[in-house]
Structures are given as C-alpha cells and as structure tokens.
C-alpha positions in Angstrom: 57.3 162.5 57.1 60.6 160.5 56.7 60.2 156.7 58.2 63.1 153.7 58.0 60.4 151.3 56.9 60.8 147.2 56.3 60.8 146.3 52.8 61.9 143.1 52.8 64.3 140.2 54.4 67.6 142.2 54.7 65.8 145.2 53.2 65.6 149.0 54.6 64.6 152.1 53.4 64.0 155.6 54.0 60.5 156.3 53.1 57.7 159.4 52.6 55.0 158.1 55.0 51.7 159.7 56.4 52.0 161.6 59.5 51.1 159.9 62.7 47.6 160.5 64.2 46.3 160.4 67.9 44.1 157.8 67.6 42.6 157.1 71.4 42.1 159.9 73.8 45.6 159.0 76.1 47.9 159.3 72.6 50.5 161.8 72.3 52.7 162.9 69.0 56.2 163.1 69.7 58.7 164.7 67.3 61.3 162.5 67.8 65.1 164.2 68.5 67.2 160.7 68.9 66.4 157.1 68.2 68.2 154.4 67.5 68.8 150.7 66.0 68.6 148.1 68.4 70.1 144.2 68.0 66.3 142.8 68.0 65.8 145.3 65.0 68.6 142.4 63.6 66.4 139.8 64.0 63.1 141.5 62.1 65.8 142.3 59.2 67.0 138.7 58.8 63.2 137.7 59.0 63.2 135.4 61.8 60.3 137.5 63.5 57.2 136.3 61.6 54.5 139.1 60.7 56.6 141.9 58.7 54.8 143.8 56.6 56.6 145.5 53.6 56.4 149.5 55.0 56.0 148.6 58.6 58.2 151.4 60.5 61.3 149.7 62.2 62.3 151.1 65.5 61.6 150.9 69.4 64.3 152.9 70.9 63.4 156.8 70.5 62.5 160.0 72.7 61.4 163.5 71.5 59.3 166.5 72.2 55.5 166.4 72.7 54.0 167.6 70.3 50.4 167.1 70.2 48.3 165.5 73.1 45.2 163.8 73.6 42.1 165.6 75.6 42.3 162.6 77.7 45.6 163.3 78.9 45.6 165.9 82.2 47.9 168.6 82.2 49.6 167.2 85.2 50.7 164.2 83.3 52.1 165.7 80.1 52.0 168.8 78.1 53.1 170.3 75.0 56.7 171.0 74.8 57.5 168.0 77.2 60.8 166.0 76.2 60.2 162.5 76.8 62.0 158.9 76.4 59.3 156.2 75.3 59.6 152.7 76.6 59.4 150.0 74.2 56.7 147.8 75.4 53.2 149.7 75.5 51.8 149.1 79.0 48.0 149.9 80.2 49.4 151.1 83.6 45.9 148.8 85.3 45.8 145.5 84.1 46.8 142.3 86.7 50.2 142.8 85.1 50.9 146.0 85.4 49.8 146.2 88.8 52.8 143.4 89.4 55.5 145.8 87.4 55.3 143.0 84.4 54.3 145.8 82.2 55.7 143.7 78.9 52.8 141.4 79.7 50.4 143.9 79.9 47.4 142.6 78.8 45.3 145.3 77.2 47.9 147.1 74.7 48.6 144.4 72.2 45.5 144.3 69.5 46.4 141.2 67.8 46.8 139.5 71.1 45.1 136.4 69.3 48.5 135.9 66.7 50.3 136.4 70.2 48.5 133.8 72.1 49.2 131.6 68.9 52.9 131.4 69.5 53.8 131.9 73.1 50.7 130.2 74.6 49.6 133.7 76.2 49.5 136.9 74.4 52.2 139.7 75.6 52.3 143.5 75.2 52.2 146.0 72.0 55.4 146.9 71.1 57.0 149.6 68.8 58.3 148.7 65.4 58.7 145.4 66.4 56.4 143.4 64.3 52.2 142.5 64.0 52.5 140.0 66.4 53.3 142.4 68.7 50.5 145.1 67.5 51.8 146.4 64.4 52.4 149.5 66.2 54.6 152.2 63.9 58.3 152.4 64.9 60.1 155.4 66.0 62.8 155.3 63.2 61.0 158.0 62.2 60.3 162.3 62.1 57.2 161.8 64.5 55.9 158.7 66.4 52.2 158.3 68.1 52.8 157.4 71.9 50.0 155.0 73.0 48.6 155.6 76.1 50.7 158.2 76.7 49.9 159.3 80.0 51.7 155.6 81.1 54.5 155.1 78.4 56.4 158.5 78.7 59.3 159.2 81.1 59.4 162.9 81.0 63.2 164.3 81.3 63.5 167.8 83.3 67.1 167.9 83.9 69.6 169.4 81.1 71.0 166.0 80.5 71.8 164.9 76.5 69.6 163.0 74.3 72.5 160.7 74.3 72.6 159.9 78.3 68.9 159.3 78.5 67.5 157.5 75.2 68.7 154.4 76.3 66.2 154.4 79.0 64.3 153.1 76.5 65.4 149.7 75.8 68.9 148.4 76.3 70.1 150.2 80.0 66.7 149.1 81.8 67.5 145.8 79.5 71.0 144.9 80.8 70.1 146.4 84.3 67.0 143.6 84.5 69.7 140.9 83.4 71.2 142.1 86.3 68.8 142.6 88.9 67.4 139.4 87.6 70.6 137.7 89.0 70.4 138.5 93.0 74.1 139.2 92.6 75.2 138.9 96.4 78.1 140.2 97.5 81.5 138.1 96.0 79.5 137.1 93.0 81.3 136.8 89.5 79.2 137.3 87.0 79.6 136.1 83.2 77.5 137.9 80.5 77.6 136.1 77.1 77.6 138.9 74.7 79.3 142.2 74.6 76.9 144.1 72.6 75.3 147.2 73.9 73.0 145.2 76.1 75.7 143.3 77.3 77.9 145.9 78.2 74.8 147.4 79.9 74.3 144.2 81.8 77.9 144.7 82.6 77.8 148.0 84.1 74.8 146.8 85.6 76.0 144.2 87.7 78.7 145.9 88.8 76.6 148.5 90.2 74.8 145.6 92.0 78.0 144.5 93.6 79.3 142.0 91.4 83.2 141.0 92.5 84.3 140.3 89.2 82.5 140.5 85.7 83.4 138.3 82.7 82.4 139.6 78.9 82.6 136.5 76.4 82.2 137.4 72.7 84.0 136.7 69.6 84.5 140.7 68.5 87.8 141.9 69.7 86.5 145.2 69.4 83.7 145.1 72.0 85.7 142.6 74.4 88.3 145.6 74.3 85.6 147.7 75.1 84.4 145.6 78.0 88.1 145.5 79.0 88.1 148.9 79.0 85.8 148.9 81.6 87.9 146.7 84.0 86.2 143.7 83.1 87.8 139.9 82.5 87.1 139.3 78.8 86.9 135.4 77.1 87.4 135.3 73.3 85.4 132.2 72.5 86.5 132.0 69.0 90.1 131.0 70.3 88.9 129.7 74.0 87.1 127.2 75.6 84.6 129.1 77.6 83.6 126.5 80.2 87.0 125.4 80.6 87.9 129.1 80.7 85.5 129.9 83.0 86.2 126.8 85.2 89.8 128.3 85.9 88.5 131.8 86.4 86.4 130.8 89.3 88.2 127.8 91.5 86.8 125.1 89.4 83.0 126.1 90.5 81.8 128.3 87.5 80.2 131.6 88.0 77.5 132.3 90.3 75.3 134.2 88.2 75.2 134.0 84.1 73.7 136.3 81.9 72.4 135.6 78.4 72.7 138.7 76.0 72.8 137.1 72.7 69.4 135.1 72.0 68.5 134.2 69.2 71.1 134.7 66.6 73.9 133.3 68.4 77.2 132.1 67.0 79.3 129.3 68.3 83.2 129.1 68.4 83.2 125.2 67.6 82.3 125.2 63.4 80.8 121.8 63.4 78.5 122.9 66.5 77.6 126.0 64.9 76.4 124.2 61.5 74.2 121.7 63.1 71.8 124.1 64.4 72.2 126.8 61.3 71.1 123.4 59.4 68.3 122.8 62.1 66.9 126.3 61.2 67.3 125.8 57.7 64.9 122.9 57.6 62.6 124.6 60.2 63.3 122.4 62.7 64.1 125.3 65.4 63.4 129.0 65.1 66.4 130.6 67.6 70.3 129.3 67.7 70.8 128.8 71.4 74.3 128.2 71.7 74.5 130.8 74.7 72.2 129.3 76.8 73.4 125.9 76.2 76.5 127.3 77.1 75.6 129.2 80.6 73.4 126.9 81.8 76.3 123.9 81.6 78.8 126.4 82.9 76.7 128.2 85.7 77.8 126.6 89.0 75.5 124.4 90.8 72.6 126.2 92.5 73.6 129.4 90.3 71.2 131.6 88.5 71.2 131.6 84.5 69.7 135.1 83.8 68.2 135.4 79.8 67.7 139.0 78.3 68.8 137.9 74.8 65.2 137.8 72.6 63.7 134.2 71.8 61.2 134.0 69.4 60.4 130.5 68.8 61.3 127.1 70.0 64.9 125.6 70.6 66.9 122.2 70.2 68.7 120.3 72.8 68.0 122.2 75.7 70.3 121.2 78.7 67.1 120.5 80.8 68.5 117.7 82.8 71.9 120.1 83.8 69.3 122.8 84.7 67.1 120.5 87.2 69.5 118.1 88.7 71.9 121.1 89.6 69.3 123.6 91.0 70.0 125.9 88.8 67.1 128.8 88.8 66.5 130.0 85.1 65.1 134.2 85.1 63.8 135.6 82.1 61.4 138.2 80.1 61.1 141.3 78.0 62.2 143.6 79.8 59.6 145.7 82.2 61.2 149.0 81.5 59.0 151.2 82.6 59.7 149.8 86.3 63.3 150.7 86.0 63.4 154.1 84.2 62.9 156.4 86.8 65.8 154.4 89.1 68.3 154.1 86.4 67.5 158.0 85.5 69.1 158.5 89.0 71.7 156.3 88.5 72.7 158.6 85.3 72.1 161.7 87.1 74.4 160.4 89.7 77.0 159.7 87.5 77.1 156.0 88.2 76.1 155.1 85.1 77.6 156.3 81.8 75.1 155.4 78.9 76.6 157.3 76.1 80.2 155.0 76.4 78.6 152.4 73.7 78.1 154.8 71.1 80.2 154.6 68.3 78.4 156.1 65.0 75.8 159.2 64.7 73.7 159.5 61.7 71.3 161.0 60.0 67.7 159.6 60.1 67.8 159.5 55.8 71.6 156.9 56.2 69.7 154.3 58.3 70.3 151.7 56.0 73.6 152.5 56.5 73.6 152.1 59.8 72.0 149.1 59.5 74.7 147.4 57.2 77.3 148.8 59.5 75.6 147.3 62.7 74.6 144.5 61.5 78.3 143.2 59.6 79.9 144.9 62.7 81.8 147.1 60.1 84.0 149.6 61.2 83.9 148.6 64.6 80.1 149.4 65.1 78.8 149.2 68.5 75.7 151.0 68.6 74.0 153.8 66.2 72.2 156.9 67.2 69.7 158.5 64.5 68.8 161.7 64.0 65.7 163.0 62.3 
C-alpha cells in the first residue's frame, strides 16, 4: 500500500509499504477514505519529538471503512462495512484511567511505556503516527491503517454526513472543544485563544457554544485572524499589537476570564529580541518547547482566571511565570485531549448543525501530494489552513 512515511528532519515521502495486519484479537483494518495533516504532525517534521524512525507512518487524524475484523471483536460492536472515525490516542476502555474518561493516559495501550515514563515522569497512551515514545504505532496517512483495540477506539458514523463533517472527530474539534470545556466558561466570560489554527478556531467555535460573551483570536496570520473574524470573533494581530495591553482595553482593564493556549510548542513571538532568546535557548538544548503563549496568557489572564493549554509540549520550558500563576490564583488545565469522551457529544453537535467542521478546510489532496501538503501547511503558503488527504 501507499504510506506518507518520515524520512528525515523536514523530510516526507510517499512510500510502497506492507499491508497492515490484525495483530491482537480486538484489531480491525480500516481502508481509510479521508485523513489528514495535523499541527503536531509539524512538530515530528522539524524533529523536536524525539524517537522518529526513518519509514515510520506520519498521521493521527483519519476514518475509513472496516475492512477486516478481529474474532475477538462481537458483531454488536463492529462489522465489516462499518465507516468509522478513529481517535488519536489508543485507549484500553478498563484501566484506572479510562474508567475516569482520561483515556490519553490509558495505561495499557502504549508498549514502550518505559521511554514514556523516561520523559514525562509517568508513561501516557499509544498514539498513531505520532512517534516511538508514544508506541510506534503506524499512522493513518496511509491506504489502510490497523485500529488497536478496535472494539474501544472506533466511533462508528450511521448518518449520511461527509467525510469532511466528521473526520475531525478525531483530533482537532474534540481538541479545541476540551480547551473549551476545560475553561468552565460561565455565562459573560470573554475568552482569548492564542492561535488561530484549526484547533484554535475549533476552540473558538467551542467556547462559543459554551456560552462565551465574547471571543478573542490572537495570531500573527492575517489570513486565519480574517477567518476567525469571519466568524464574529474580536481578532489581535500580535505582530503589530501589544496583546496584554490589547487585551487589557478589551476587557475594563481586568483581562479575560478564561485563556486558551493553542499554539505549544513551536510558538512565535511578536517582540524579535524575545523571540531569539528562546530560539537561542533551544539551539543550545537548554529548553525543548518555545512557550511564548503561555507566558503570555498566564500574565494576561485576570486574577483568579483559568489558563486552559491544548497546544502540545514535549519537553521542558524556560522562565515560566510561576509566581504570576500562584500569587493570582490563577488555575492552570491541561492534557492530550480524551477524545474519545467527547466524540459522540460533538457528533450531535454536528448533526445539529451547531457546529460546522468542514469551515477550516482550505486544500484537498491526493494521498500521493502529501509532501505537498506538508510544505503548504507548514510555510502557511497559499493561505493554508488545514489539508484533507485522500487515498
């Protein structure tokens, strides 16, 4: 079959791979019908996720038709011919985590849990395409994709909606919607989100839904604060702004209530000299993850606020605001998200119309163009918000 494989820092390419296999009783084969590239998929091709392997399959946002299932799987759960979105962490479905909806802590799905345990003191979940410290599970960038443990990690779609409306289900919508949720937006709340990528226009959409009074998008792309605009939200260019100040004057002088973090890692910083120290910190190994977007909504959250973080982290940080975040009770809410708790909800939502998935979508390609799509995604070229593939 045809796979979008790693082959390198800043390196894709569309390779002939071996067929998946079910391997464990509770696997399914899925012929994938849409996937698509994600922003973490970002950080694996500028090699700040550790543990790439040249071939590994990129990819953890996909859905398709079931194929092939395993004789541990009941009839009642999933059949052939069954069109299903995947979620990206592999859950267990009966492990202490599970049982509390943190299924991207599962503790039974990730098999190099001891790598995990290495870097973030505990181990986390498996996750697909996303690396060997998170299992070195194959991607779904790809023709056909094993589902692990299938019977607990496949949303089965019965309605006639598109590929498009539900393969986010996936990833990014329950994503943004846990920045969201995260937040216990109350009624009058404005809400900032730091990023207007697709998760942060998710987390937008999201937090309206929740009954956020006003919603502020802050990014540096003109293009995706127009979209954000678009969507009747206040938008802060902080290439030409001050954002606290900004953000000050927006809200009476008392900051928003609730602050979302949707960049992570990678972030960029409006202020050059800023920006330079900590590209210069990574350089030297010194931190792992630019956190300019944290900084930035913990000092600008108002007191007693909630700083919500759905951007990835990978690593360790410098010059965390620590003594803003415990002298102004602020509460700081984070994690990979625990889609598989909000697929079914945010399914409804869609069904219902209050949620339009398919707005971020701004390029369709084939499977066989993904480093394409990559290149366009990732130097936000021709105004590239978000890239469906098809097989």
């Amino acid at each position: 079959m045809k796979a979008n494989c790693w082959t390198g820092r800043n390196s894709v390419e569309v390779q002939d791979v071996p067929d998946p296999s079910i391997l464990n009783n509770r696997d399914a084969i899925v012929k994938i019908t849409s996937t698509a590239i994600c922003g973490s998929d970002l950080h694996l091709l500028d090699g700040y996720v550790p543990t790439m392997e040249k071939g590994d399959i990129m990819g953890h946002e996909f859905m398709g038709e079931v194929v092939e299932v395993g004789p541990g799987i009941s009839d009642g759960k999933l059949r052939v011919g069954d069109r299903v979105v995947v979620p990206f962490p592999i859950a267990c479905g009966a492990c202490a985590s599970c049982r509390a909806e943190l299924y991207s802590c599962c503790e039974n799905t990730n098999p190099n849990a001891g790598i995990s345990e290495k870097f973030f003191g505990h181990p986390t979940a498996g996750i697909y395409g996303y690396s060997h410290l998170t299992g070195g599970f194959a991607g779904g960038q790809a023709e056909y994709a094993r589902v692990v443990l299938a019977d607990a990690n496949a949303l089965k779609i019965e309605s006639d909606l598109t590929d498009e409306q539900v393969l986010f289900l996936s990833d990014i919508l329950p994503t943004g919607y846990m920045g969201a949720d995260m937040c216990d937006i109350q009624e009058g709340d404005v809400v900032a989100v730091w990023g207007a990528g697709p998760v942060g226009q998710f987390a937008m959409d999201s937090a309206r839904v929740l009954g956020a009074e006003k919603v502020i998008a802050i990014d540096k792309e003109p293009y995706r604060l127009d979209m954000a605009a678009a969507q009747g939200y206040t938008t802060i260019n902080f290439e030409d702004t001050d954002v606290r100040s900004a953000l000050l004057e927006l809200t009476g002088g008392r900051g928003p209530d609730k602050c979302i973090d949707a960049v992570g890692m990678e972030a960029t910083h409006g202020a050059s000299h800023v920006h330079l120290y900590d590209r210069a910190k990574q350089a030297v190994r010194s931190e792992t993850d630019r956190p300019h977007a944290l900084r930035q909504a913990i000092l600008s959250c108002r007191s007693g606020g909630v700083v919500s973080v759905i951007g990835v982290y990978g690593g360790v940080i410098d010059k965390f605001p620590a003594g803003a975040w415990m002298n102004r009770s602020l509460t700081l809410r984070t994690g990979q998200c625990h889609v598989h708790k909000y697929m079914k909800p945010l399914l409804g939502l869609i069904e219902r119309g209050k949620l339009d998935p398919t707005r971020i979508i701004t390029h369709r390609l084939p499977l066989t163009e993904a480093p394409t799509g990559y290149d366009l995604f990732k130097n936000k070229k021709d105004h590239c918000e978000k890239v469906v593939l098809k097989p």
